[in-house]
Backbone bond lengths (Angstrom), bond angles and torsions (degrees), N, CA, C in turn:
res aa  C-N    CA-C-N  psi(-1)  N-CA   C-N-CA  omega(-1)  CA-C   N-CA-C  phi
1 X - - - 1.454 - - 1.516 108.61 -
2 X 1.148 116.64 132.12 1.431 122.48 -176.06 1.381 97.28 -134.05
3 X 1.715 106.92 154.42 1.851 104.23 171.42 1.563 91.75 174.27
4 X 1.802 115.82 157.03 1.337 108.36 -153.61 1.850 85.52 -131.24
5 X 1.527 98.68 137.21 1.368 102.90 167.06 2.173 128.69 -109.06
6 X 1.245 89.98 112.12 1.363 98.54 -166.05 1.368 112.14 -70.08
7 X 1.530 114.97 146.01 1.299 126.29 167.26 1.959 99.86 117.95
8 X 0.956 105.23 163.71 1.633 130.61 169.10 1.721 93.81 -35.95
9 X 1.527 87.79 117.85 1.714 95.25 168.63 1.710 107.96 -51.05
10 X 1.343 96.95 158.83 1.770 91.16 -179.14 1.579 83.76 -154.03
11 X 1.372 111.59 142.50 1.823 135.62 170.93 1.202 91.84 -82.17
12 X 1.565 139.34 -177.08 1.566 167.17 -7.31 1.344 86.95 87.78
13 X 1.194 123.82 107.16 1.568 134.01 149.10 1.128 122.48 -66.32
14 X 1.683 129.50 161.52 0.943 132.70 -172.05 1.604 101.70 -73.73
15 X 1.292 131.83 147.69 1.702 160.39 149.11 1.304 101.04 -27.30
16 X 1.066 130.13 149.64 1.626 142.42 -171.56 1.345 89.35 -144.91
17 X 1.796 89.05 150.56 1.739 91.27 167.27 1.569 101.10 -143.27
18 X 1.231 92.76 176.77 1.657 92.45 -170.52 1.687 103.69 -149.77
19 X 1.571 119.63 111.91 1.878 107.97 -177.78 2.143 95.85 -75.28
20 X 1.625 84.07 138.03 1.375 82.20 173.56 2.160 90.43 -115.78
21 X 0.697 105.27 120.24 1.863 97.02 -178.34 1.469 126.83 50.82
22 X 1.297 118.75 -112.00 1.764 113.15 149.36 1.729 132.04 -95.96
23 X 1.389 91.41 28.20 1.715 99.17 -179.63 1.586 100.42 -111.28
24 X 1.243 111.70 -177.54 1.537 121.68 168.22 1.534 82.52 -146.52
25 X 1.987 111.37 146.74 1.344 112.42 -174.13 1.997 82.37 -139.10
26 X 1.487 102.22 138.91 1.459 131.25 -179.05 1.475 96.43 -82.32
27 X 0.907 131.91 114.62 1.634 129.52 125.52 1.735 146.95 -150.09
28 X 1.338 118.99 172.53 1.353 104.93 -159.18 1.741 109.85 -72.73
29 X 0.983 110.23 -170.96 1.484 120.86 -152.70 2.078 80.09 -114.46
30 X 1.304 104.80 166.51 1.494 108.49 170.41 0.990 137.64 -71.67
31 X 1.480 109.00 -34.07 1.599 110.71 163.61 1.441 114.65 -73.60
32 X 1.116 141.55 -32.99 1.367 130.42 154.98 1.363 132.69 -63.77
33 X 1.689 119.57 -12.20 1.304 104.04 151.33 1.223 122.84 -78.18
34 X 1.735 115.48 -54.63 1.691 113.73 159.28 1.179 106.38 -9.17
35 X 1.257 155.53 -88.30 1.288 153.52 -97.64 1.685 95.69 -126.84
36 X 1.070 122.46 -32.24 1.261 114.71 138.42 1.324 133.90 -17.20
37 X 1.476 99.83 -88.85 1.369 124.30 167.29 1.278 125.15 -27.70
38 X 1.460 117.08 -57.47 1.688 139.43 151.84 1.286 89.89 -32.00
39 X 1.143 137.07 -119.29 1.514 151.15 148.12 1.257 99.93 58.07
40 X 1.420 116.27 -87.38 1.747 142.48 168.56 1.738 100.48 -39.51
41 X 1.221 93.77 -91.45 1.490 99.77 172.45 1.788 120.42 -10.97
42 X 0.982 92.48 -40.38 2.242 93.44 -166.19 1.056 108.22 -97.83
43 X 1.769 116.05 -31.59 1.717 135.16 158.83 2.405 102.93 -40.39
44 X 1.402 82.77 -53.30 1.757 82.55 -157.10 1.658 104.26 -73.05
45 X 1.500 90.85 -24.97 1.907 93.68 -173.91 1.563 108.13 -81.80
46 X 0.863 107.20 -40.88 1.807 113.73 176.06 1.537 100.90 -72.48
47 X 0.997 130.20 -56.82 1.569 128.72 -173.66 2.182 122.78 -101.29
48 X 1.141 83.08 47.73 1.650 88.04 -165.60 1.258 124.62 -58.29
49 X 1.140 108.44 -5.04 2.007 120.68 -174.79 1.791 107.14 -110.03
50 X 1.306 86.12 -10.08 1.918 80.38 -172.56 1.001 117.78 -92.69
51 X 1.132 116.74 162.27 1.607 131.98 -173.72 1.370 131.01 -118.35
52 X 0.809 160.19 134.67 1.557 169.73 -106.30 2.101 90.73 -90.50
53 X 1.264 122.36 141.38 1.829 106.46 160.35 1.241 102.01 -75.40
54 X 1.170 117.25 162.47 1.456 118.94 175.37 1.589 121.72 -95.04
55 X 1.241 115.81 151.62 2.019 109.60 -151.98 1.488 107.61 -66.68
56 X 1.142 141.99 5.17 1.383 158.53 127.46 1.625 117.37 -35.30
57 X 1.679 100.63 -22.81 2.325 87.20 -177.42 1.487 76.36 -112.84
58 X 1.778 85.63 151.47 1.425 106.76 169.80 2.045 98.76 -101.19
59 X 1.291 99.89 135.28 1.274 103.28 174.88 2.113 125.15 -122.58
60 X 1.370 99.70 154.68 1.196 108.88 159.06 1.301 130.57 -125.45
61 X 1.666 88.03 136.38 1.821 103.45 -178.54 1.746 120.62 -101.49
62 X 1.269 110.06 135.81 0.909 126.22 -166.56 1.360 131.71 -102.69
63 X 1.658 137.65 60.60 1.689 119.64 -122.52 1.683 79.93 -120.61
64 X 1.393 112.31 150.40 1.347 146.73 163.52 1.371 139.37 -117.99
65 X 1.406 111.45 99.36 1.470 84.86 -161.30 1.566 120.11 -115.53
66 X 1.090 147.03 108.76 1.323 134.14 -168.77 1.496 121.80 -74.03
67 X 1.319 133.32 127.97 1.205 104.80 168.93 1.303 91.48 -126.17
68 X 2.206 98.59 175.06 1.586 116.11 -163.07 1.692 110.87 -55.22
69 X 1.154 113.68 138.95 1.555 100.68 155.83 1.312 106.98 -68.38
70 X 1.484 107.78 134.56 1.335 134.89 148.26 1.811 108.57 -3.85
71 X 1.376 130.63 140.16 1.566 129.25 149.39 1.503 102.98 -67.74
72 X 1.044 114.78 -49.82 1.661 127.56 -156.08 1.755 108.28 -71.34
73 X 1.420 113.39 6.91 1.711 131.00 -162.22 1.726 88.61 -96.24
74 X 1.345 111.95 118.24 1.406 109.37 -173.40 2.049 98.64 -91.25
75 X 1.040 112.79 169.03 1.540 123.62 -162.86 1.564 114.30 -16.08
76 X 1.543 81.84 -84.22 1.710 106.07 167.30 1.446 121.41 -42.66
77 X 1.146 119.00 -63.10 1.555 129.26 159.42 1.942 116.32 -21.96
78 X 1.301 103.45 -70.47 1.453 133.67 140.30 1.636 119.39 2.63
79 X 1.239 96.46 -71.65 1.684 121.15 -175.93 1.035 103.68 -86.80
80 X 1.518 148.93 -30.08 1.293 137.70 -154.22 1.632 81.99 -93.84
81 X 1.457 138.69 -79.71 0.923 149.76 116.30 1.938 101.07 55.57
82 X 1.380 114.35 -77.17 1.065 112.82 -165.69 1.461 109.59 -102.88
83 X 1.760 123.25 10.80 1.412 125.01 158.24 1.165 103.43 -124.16
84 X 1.726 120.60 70.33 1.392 141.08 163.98 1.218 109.01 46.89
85 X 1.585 129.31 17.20 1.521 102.65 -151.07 1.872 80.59 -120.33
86 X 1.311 130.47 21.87 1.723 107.34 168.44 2.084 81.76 -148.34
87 X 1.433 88.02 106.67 2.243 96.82 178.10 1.292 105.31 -70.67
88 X 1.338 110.46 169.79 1.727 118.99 -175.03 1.592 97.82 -113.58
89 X 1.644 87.09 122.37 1.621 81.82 174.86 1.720 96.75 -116.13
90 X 1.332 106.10 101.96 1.854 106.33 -159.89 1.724 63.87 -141.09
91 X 1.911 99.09 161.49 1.218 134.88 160.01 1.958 103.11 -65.86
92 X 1.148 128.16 138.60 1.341 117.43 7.21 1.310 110.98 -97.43
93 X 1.635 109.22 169.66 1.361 141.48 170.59 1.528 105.71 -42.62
94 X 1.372 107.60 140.15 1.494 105.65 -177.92 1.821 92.81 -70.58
95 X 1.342 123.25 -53.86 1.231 114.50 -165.29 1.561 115.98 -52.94
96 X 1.344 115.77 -49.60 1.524 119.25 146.89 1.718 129.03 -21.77
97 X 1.305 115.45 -50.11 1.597 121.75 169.98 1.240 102.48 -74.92
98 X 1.016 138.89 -67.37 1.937 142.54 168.28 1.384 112.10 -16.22
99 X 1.672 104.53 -73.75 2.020 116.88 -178.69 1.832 96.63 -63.07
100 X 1.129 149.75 -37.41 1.115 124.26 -173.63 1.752 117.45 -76.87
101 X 1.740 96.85 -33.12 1.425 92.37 166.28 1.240 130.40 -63.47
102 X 1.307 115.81 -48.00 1.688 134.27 177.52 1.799 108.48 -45.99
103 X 1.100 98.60 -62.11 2.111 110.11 -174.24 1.903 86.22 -59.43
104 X 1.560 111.05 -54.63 1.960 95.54 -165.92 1.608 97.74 -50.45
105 X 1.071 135.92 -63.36 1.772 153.46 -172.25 1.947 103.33 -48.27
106 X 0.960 102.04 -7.07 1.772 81.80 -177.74 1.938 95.28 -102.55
107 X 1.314 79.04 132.26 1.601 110.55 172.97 1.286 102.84 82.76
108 X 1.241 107.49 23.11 1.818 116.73 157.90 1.464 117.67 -122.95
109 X 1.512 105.54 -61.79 1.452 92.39 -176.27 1.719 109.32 -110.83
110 X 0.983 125.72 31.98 1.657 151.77 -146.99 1.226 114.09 164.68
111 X 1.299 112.97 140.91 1.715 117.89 163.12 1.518 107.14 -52.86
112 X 1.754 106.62 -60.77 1.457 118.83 -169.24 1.257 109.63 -149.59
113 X 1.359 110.62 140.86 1.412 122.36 -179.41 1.474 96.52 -38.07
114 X 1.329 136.37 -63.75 1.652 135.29 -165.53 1.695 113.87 -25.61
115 X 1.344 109.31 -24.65 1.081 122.51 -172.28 1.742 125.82 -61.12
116 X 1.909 93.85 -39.39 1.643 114.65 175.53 1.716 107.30 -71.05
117 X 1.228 104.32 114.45 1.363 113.82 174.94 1.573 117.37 -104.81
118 X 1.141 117.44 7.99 1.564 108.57 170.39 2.139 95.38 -167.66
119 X 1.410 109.48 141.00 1.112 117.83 177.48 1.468 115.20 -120.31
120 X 1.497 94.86 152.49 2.098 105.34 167.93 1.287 113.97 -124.76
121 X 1.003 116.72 111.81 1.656 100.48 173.53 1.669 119.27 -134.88
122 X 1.320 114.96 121.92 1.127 111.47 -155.14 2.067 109.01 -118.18
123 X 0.727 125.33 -175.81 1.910 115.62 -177.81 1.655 83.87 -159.07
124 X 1.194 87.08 135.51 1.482 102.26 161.88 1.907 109.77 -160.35
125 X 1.410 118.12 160.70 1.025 101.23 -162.87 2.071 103.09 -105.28
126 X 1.074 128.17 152.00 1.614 142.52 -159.58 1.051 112.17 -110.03
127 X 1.338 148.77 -149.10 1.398 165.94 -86.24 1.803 106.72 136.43
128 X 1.868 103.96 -55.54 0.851 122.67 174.48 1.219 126.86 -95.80
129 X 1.401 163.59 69.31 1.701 150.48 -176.80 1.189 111.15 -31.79
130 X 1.611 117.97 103.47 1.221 107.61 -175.98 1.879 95.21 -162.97
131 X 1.540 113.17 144.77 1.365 101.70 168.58 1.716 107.70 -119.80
132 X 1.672 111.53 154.85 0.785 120.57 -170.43 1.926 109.71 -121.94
133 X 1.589 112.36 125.62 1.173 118.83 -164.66 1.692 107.32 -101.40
134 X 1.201 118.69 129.96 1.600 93.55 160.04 1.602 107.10 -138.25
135 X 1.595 124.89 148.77 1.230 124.92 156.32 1.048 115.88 -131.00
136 X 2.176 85.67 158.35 1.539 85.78 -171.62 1.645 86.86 -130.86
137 X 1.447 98.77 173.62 1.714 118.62 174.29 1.530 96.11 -98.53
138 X 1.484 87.35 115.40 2.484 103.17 170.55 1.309 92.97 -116.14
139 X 1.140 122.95 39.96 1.672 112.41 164.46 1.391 113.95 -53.10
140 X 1.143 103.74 -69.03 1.643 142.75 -168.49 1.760 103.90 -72.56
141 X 1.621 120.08 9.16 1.570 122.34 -168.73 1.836 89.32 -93.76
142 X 0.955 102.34 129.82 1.346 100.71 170.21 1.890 119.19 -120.93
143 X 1.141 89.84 30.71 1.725 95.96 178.86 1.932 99.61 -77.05
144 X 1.033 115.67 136.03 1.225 119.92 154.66 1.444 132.77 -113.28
145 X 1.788 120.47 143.29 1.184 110.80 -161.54 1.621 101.13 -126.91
146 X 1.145 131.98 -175.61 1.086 118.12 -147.45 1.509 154.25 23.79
147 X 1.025 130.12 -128.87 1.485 146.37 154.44 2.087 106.97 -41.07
148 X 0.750 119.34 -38.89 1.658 132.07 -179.75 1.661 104.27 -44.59
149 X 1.278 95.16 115.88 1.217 126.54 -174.13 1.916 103.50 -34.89
């Protein structure tokens, strides 16, 4: 499954809480559901026939994320920039782009994140701001790495 989410990369915000009497209640902030939502949204339009893997495949995700070059990137800067050859080391956190994708994707393209057993995640900067997701089913991968018999 492959499918591309448009607009300005965005991280997983920090958790909010809120005391309601003798409880305390967790939740996300608005711009991290928004972008969520997006998330879902580009999942169902790009992939409209598919169906969840079932919690039995182990999967890998594959996330890409482009962000804008800089205005302030003079020519050269510019060009290196947009033929992979100068990376963006800008906020957000790769682990940040990963956890917001993973939590939008469960009970869409996975039961549950638990499911992703190995990750890629790479930043580079575009033309376009846009990230690109892909999974695959490694159930059936039988390479072993380390210690594995």
């Amino acid at each position: 499954m492959k499918f591309t989410i448009g607009g300005q990369v965005r991280g997983k915000g920090r958790p909010r809480f809120r005391r309601c009497k003798n409880f305390v209640m967790t939740y996300n902030d608005k711009n991290t559901k928004e972008y969520e939502e997006l998330i879902t949204e580009s999942f169902i339009s790009q992939n409209p026939s598919k169906k969840p893997y079932n919690t039995a495949r182990a999967l890998a995700l594959t996330v890409t994320a482009f962000y804008a070059v800089p205005v302030s990137f003079p020519l050269k800067k510019r060009e290196l920039a947009l033929q992979c050859k100068l990376r963006p080391l800008v906020k957000p956190d790769a682990d940040n782009v990963i956890k917001i994708v993973c939590d939008a994707l469960n009970g869409w393209a996975y039961y549950d994140d638990k499911q992703i057993v190995e990750i890629i995640f790479k930043k580079f900067y575009g033309a376009i701001p846009c990230v690109n997701v892909e999974i695959i089913d490694v159930t059936s991968d039988q390479r072993i790495d380390g210690n594995g018999d």
